[in-house]
C-alpha positions in Angstrom: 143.0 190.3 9.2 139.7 188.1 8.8 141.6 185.6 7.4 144.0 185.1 10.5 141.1 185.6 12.9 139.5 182.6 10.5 142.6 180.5 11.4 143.2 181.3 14.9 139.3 180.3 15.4 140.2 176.7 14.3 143.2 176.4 17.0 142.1 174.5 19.5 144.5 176.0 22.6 143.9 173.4 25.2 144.6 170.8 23.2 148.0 172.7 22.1 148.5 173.6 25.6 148.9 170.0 26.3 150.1 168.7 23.2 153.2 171.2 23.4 154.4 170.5 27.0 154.1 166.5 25.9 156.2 167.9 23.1 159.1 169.6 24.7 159.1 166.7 27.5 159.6 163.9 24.5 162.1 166.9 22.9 164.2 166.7 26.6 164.0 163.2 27.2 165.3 162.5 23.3 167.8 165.2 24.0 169.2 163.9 27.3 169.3 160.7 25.3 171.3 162.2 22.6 173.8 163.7 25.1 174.2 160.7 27.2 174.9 158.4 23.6 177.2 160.5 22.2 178.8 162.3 24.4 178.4 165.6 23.5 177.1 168.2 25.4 174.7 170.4 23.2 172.1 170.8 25.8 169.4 173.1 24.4 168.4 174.5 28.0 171.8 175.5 28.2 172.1 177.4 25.5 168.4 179.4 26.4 169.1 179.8 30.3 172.9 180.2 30.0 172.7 184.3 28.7 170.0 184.7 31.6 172.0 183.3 34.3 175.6 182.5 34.5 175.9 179.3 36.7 175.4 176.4 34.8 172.5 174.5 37.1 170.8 177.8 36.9 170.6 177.8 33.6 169.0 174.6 33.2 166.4 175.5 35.2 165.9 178.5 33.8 166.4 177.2 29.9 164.1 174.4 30.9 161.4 177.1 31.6 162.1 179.2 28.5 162.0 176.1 26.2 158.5 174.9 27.6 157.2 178.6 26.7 158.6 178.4 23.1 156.9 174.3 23.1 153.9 176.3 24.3 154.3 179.1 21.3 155.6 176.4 18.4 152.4 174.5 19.2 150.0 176.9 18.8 151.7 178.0 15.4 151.7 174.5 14.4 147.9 173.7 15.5 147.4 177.2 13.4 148.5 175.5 9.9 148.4 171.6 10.6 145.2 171.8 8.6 147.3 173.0 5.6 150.4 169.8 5.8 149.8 166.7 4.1 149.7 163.7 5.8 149.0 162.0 9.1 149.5 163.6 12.4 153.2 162.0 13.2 154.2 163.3 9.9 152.5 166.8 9.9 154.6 167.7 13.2 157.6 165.8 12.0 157.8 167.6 9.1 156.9 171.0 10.1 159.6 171.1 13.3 161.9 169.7 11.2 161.8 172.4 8.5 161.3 174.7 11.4 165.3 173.1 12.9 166.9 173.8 9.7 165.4 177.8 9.2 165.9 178.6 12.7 169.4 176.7 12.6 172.0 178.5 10.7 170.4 181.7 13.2 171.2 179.7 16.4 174.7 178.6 14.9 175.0 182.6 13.8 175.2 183.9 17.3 176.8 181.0 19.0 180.6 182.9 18.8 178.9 185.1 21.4 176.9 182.8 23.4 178.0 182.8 26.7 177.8 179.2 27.6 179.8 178.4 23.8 182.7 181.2 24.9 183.4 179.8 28.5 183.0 176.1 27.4 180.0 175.1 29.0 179.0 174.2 25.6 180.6 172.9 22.0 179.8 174.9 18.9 176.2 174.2 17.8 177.7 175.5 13.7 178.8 171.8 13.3 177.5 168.7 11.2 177.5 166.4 14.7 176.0 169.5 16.7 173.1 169.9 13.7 172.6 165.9 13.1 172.2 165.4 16.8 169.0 168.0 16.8 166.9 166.1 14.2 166.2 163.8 16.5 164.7 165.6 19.1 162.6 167.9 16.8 161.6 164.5 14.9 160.1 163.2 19.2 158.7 166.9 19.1 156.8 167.0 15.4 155.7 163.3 16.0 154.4 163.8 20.0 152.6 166.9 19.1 151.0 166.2 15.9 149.8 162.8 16.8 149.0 164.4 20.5 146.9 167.5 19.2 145.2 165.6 17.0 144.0 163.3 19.0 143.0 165.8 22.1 140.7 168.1 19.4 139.0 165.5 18.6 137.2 164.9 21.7 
């Protein structure tokens, strides 16, 4: 217990705060990217409004709200062991959210038979090579905006 209190002492919120919505914007904008490039529709705010609400524009919205709360949550459990990577900021948060996309992956893929959005065709499969390739981008934007951005915004 002292020892988590020891590390959640050294988090500087504010600057996760910030760092982490600078985060998931760079993670939509790299996203829209993605979509627009190849074609394919895997559309992360999609797949977290979609079993919320059932019209599609709704579920942007609404998956665009849930995915700034888990940038806000991601970044405070990345500014609570960035101290512990190796390496300079872009590649602390690079690799931390990318070893955070392939755990969380195979769990995402796992209940996508009974996603909503996956079963009426809103959205393609996320348990495919293209689908899983076309998110390393977007958490690589992510790890690199928030690791060089936290960094930066502590040390003031």
């Amino acid at each position: 217990m002292e020892r988590a209190r020891s590390v959640l002492g050294r988090v500087d919120s504010r600057a996760a705060v910030v760092a982490g919505l600078a985060a998931g914007a760079a993670f939509i904008a790299t996203m829209e990217a993605d979509i627009k490039l190849t074609g394919r529709n895997v559309d992360d705010r999609i797949l977290l409004g979609r079993p919320l609400v059932k019209n599609r524009e709704s579920a942007k919205k609404v998956g665009t709200l849930v995915h700034g709360i888990n940038s806000l949550g991601f970044a405070l459990l990345y500014a609570a062991v960035c101290d512990h990577i190796p390496g300079p900021p872009w590649w602390k948060g690079t690799l931390f959210f990318n070893a955070e996309n392939v755990m969380l992956y195979p769990i995402t893929a796992a209940f996508g038979r009974r996603h909503p959005a996956i079963r009426d065709g809103q959205l393609p499969s996320y348990w495919t090579w293209p689908a899983f390739v076309q998110s390393i981008p977007r958490h690589i934007a992510f790890g690199a905006v928030l690791g060089i951005l936290y960094d930066r915004l502590r040390r003031r």
